[in-house]
C-alpha positions as CSV (number, residue, x, y, z in Angstrom):
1,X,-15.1,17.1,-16.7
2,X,-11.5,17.2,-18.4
3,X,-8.7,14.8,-18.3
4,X,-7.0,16.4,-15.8
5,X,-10.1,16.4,-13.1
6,X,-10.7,13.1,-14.1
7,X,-7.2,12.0,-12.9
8,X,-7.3,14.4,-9.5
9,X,-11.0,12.7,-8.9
10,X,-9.2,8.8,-9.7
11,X,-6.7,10.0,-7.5
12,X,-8.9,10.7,-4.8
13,X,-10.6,7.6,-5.2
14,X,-7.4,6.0,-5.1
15,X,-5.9,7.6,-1.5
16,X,-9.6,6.5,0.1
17,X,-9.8,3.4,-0.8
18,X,-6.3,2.7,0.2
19,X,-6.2,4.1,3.7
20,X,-9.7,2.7,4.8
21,X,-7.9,-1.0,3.5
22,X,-4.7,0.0,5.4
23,X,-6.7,1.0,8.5
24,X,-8.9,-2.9,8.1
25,X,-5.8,-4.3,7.7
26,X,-3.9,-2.7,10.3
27,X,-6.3,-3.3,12.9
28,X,-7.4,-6.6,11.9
29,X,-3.4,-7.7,12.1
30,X,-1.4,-5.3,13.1
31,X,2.3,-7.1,12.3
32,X,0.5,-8.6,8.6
33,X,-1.1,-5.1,7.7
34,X,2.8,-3.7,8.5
35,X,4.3,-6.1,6.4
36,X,1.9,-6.0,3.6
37,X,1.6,-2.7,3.6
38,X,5.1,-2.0,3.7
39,X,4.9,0.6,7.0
40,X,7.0,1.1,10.1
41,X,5.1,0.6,13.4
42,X,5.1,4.3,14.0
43,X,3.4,5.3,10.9
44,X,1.1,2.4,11.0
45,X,0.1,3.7,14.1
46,X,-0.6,7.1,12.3
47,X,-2.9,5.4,10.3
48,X,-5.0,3.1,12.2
49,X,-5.8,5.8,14.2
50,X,-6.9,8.6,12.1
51,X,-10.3,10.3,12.6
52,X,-12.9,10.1,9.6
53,X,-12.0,13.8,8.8
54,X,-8.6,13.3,9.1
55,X,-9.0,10.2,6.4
56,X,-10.9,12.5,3.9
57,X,-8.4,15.3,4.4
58,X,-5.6,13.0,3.4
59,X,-7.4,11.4,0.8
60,X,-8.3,14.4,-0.9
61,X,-4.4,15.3,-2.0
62,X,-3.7,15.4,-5.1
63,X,-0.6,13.1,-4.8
64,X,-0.8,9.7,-4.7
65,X,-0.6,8.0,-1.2
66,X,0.3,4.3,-1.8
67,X,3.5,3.5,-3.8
68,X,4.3,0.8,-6.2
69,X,6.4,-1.7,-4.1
70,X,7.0,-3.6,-6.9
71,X,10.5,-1.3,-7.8
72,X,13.0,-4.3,-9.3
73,X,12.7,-7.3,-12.5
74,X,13.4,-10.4,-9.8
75,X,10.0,-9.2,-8.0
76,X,7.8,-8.3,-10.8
77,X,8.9,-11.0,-12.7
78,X,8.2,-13.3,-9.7
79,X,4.8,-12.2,-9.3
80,X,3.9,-11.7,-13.2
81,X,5.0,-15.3,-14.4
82,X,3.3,-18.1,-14.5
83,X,4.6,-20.7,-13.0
84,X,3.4,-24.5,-12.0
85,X,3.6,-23.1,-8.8
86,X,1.8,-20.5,-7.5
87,X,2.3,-20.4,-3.8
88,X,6.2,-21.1,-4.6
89,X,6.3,-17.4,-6.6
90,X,3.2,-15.9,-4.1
91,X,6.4,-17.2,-1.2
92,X,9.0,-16.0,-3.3
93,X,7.8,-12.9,-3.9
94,X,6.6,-12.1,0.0
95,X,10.7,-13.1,0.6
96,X,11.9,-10.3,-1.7
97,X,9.7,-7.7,0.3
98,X,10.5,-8.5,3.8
99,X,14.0,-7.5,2.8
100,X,13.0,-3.9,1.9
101,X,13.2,-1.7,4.8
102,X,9.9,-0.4,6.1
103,X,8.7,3.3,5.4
104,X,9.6,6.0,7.9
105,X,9.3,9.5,8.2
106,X,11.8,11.9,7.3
């Protein structure tokens, strides 16, 4: 197998794994999976209720599904330094994403 397979097949992997935790999240708490998850009601509806066939369908693009929220310094920075305290930065850090807007479809 060659590089490139090797990256579509990680890729794969990758879209799985994430929507079967979105779906556990989502239907385990709707409102935390939607904020942790970073997903407007409507498409978090999409996703908790997608077939098994649907799921592997989705999962076997070869783009990458989940996106790095992570996009500015003050909230990588507040997650990737230590500091004396951690639920302070863990708090900090869950402040700076409520403030981004939620996904939604074009």
């Amino acid at each position: 197998m060659d590089r490139s397979s090797e990256t579509l097949e990680s890729i794969r992997e990758i879209n799985l794994s994430y929507i079967m935790l979105a779906q556990r999240m989502l239907r385990e708490d709707k409102a935390v999976g939607m904020f942790r998850l970073g997903l407007s009601s409507e498409l978090a509806d999409i996703l908790a209720g997608l077939s098994l066939a649907q799921i592997v369908k989705l999962a076997s693009s070869d783009q990458l599904l989940c996106f790095f929220r992570f996009n500015d310094h003050t909230m990588l920075s507040a997650l990737t330094h230590t500091s004396r305290n951690a639920e302070v930065a863990s708090t900090h850090a869950a402040i700076l994403l409520a403030g981004q807007p939620a996904e939604q479809f074009a």
